[in-house]
C-alpha positions in Angstrom: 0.0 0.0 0.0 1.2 3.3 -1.1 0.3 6.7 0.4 -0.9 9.8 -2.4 -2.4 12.5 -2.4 -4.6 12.6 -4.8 -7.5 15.1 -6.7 -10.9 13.9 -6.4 -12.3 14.4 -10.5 -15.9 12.5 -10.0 -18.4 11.7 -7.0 -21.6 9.3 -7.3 -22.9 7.7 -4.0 -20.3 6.5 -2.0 -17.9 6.5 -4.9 -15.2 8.5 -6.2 -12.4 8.8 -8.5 -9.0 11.0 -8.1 -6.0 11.3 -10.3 -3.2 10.9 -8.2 0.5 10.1 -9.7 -0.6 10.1 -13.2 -3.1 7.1 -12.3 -7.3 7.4 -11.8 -8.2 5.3 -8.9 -11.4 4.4 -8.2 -11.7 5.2 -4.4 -14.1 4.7 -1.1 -14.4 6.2 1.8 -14.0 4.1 5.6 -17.4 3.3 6.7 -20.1 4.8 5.9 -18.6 8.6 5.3 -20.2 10.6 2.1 -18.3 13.5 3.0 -16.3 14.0 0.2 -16.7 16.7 -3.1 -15.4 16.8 -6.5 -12.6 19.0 -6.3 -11.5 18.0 -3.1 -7.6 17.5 -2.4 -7.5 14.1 -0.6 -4.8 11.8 1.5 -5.5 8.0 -0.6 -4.0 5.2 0.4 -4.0 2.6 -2.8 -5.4 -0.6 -2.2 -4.6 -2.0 -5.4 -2.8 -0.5 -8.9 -6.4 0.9 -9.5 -8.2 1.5 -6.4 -7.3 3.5 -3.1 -9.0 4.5 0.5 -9.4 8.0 1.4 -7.7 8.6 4.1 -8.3 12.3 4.5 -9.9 15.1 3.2 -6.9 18.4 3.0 -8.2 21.5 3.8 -10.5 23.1 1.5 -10.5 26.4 0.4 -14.3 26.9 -0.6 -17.0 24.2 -0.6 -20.5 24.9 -2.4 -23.2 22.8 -1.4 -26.9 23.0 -0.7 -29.2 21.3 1.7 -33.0 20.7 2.6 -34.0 20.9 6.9 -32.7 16.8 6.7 -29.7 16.4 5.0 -27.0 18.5 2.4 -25.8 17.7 -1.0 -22.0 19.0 -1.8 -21.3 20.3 -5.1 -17.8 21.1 -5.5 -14.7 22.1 -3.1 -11.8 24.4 -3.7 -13.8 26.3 -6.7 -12.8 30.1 -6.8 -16.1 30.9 -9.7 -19.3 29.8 -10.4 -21.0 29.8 -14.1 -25.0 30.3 -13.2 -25.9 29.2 -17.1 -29.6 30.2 -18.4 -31.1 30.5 -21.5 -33.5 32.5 -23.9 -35.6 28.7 -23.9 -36.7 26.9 -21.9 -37.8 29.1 -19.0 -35.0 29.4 -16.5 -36.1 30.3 -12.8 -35.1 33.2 -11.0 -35.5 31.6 -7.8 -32.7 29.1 -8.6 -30.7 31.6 -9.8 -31.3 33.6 -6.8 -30.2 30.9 -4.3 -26.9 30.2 -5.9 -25.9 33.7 -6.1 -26.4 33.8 -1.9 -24.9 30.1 -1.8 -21.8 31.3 -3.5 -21.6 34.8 -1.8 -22.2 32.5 1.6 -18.8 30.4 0.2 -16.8 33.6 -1.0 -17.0 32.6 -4.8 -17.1 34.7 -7.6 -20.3 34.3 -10.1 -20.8 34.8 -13.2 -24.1 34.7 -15.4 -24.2 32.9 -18.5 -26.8 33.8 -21.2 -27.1 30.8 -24.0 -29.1 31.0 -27.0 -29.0 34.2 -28.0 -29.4 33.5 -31.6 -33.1 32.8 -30.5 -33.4 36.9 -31.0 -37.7 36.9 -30.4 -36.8 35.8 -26.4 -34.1 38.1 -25.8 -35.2 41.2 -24.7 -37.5 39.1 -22.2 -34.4 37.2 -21.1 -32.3 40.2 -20.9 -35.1 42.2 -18.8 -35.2 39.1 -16.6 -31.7 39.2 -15.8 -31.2 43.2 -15.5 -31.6 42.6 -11.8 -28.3 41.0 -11.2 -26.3 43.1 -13.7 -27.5 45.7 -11.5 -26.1 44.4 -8.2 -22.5 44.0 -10.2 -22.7 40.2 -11.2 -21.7 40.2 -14.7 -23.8 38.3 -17.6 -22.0 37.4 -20.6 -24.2 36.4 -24.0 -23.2 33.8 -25.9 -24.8 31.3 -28.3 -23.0 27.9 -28.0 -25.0 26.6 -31.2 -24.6 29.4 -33.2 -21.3 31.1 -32.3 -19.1 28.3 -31.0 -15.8 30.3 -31.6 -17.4 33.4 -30.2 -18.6 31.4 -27.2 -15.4 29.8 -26.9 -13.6 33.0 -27.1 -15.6 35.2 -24.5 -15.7 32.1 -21.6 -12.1 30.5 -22.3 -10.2 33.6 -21.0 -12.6 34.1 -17.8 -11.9 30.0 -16.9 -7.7 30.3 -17.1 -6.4 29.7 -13.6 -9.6 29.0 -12.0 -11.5 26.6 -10.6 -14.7 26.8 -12.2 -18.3 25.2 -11.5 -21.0 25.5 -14.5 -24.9 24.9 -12.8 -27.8 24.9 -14.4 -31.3 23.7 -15.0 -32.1 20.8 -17.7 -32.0 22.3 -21.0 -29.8 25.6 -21.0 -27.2 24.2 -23.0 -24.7 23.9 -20.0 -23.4 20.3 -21.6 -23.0 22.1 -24.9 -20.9 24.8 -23.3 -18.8 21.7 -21.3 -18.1 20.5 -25.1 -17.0 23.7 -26.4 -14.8 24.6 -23.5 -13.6 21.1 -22.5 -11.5 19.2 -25.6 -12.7 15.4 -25.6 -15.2 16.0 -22.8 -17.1 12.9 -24.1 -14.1 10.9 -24.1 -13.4 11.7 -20.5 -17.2 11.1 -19.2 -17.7 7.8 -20.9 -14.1 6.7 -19.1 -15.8 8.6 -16.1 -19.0 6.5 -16.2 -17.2 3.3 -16.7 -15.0 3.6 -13.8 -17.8 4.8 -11.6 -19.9 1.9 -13.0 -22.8 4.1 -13.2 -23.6 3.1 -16.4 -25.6 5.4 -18.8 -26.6 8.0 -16.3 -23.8 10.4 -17.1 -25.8 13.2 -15.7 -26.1 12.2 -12.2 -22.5 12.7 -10.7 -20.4 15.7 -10.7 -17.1 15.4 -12.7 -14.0 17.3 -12.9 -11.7 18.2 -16.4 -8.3 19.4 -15.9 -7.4 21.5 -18.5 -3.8 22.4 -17.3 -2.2 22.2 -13.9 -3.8 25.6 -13.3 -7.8 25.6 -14.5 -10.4 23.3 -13.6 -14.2 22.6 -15.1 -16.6 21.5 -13.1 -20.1 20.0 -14.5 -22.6 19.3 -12.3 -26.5 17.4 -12.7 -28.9 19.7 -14.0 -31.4 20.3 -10.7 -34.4 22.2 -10.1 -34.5 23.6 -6.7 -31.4 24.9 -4.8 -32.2 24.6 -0.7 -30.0 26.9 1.6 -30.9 24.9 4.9 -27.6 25.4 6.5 -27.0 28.8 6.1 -27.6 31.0 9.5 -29.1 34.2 9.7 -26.0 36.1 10.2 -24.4 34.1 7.1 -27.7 35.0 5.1 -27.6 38.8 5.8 -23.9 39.1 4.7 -24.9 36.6 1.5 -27.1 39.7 0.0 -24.8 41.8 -1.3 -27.4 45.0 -1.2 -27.4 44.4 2.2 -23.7 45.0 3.2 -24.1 49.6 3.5 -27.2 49.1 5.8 -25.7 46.2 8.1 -24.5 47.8 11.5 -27.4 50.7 11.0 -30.3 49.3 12.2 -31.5 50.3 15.8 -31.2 47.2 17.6 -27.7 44.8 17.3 -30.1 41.9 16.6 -32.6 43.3 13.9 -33.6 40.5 11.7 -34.7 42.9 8.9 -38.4 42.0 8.5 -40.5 44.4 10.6 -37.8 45.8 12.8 -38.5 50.0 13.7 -35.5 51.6 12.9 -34.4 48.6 10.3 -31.8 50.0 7.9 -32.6 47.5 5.3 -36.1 48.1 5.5 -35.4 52.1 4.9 -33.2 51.1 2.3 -36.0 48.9 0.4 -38.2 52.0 0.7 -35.4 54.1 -0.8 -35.3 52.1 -3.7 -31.6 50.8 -2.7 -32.7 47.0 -2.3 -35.2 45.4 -4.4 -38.2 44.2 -2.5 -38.1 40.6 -4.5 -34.8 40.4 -3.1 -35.7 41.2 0.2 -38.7 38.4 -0.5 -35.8 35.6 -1.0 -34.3 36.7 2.4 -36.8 36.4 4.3 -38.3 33.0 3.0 -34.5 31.5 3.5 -34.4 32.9 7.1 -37.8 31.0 7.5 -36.1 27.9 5.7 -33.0 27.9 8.1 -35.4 28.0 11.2 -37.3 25.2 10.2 -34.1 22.5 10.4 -34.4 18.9 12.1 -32.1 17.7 14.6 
């Protein structure tokens, strides 16, 4: 048995794989531990020439996960940017959109917004009006059409993605496994290998895999999902995760407003000055209700 340490490029179950010394193991965990996320830097010990135990997770730098009141899905670790990818068609939801922005302003990474099919020029403006919100609060939205414009896609993503770590999300349908094949060379290649090795089969889509693209920048796919729970964030973490929020924190009357009904709220004079949007406000206080209602 050999020690490694090794990069964790693909979770399903209880089930991983890591490149470590130029080799992919297939790894486990002792017992019953589920603990571990794509992107995670890991201790292994090898087992045999193609499978090791983790032995450790090393200390991450960012973890982005989300949760319902009974238990919490990880996404990725040690990513420095997400890619929130919607498109003109289908309908995307604001509300998922919404919840990663505070998930990843909860785990200090950077966001950006990823506009696909704009070559579908009828839904644009409708699109574009949707998303005028978060260009407003200083989260950029870049416009591309993967279909249409591979090059220009290619062109406008590739530069942001050199020397970082980043995730792409989305719901079914947004093109966010059209963008992984124009910004990831051989990305089939590598899943189907994935898929094998994880011996999951057909069902590509339901793990979260990691492509290396040089010793410096990472690409993180993830399942396409519909609803994006924020359980485990606390009140505190929540009011610092709104970004609108941070000139009125500190202001309000009493050290422990919760911003609802407070007198003397800062954030609530700030919604009726027009500085925070009152949909906004709406997200904030349905999470706060969320993380109250956990189970122990």
């Amino acid at each position: 048995m050999t020690e490694l340490q090794g990069l964790i490029v693909a979770a399903h179950g209880r089930h991983y794989l890591a490149h470590a010394d130029g080799r992919t193991l297939q790894c486990v965990t002792r017992g019953k531990k589920s603990d571990v996320a794509t992107g995670d830097r890991v201790r292994l010990k090898t087992t045999s020439a193609d499978q090791a135990v983790i032995e450790e997770i090393l200390p991450r730098d960012t973890l982005l996960y989300r949760s319902d009141q009974y238990k919490s899905k990880l996404l990725a670790a040690n990513v420095t940017q997400l890619f929130i990818v919607v498109a003109t068609e289908p309908g995307f939801s604001d509300d998922l959109i919404s919840r990663a922005l505070v998930a990843a302003e909860a785990a200090g990474i950077r966001v950006h917004l990823v506009l696909n099919k704009t070559d579908i020029a009828a839904l644009l403006p409708a699109a574009r009006e949707r998303l005028a919100l978060y260009r407003r609060l200083d989260y950029p939205v870049h416009e591309v059409s993967a279909a249409k414009d591979p090059d220009g896609t290619r062109s406008m993503l590739q530069p942001l993605m050199t020397g970082q770590s980043t995730i792409l999300i989305g719901q079914s349908g947004m093109g966010k496994s059209s963008l992984i094949q124009l910004l990831v060379p051989d990305a089939d290649i590598a899943v189907q290998e994935i898929s094998q090795r994880l011996d999951s089969g057909k069902h590509t889509t339901t793990f979260t895999r990691l492509f290396e693209l040089d010793a410096h920048t990472t690409v993180i796919d993830s399942p396409g999902f519909q609803e994006f729970g924020l359980y485990h964030l606390t009140e505190g973490m929540l009011e610092r995760a709104f970004r609108e929020f941070t000139p009125a924190l500190g202001k309000c009357r009493f050290y422990n407003c919760h911003h609802l009904a407070e007198p003397g709220c800062a954030v609530l004079e700030a919604i009726q000055a027009g500085q925070i949007d009152l949909e906004r406000h709406g997200l904030y206080r349905q999470l706060l209700h969320e993380s109250s209602q956990k189970v122990y």
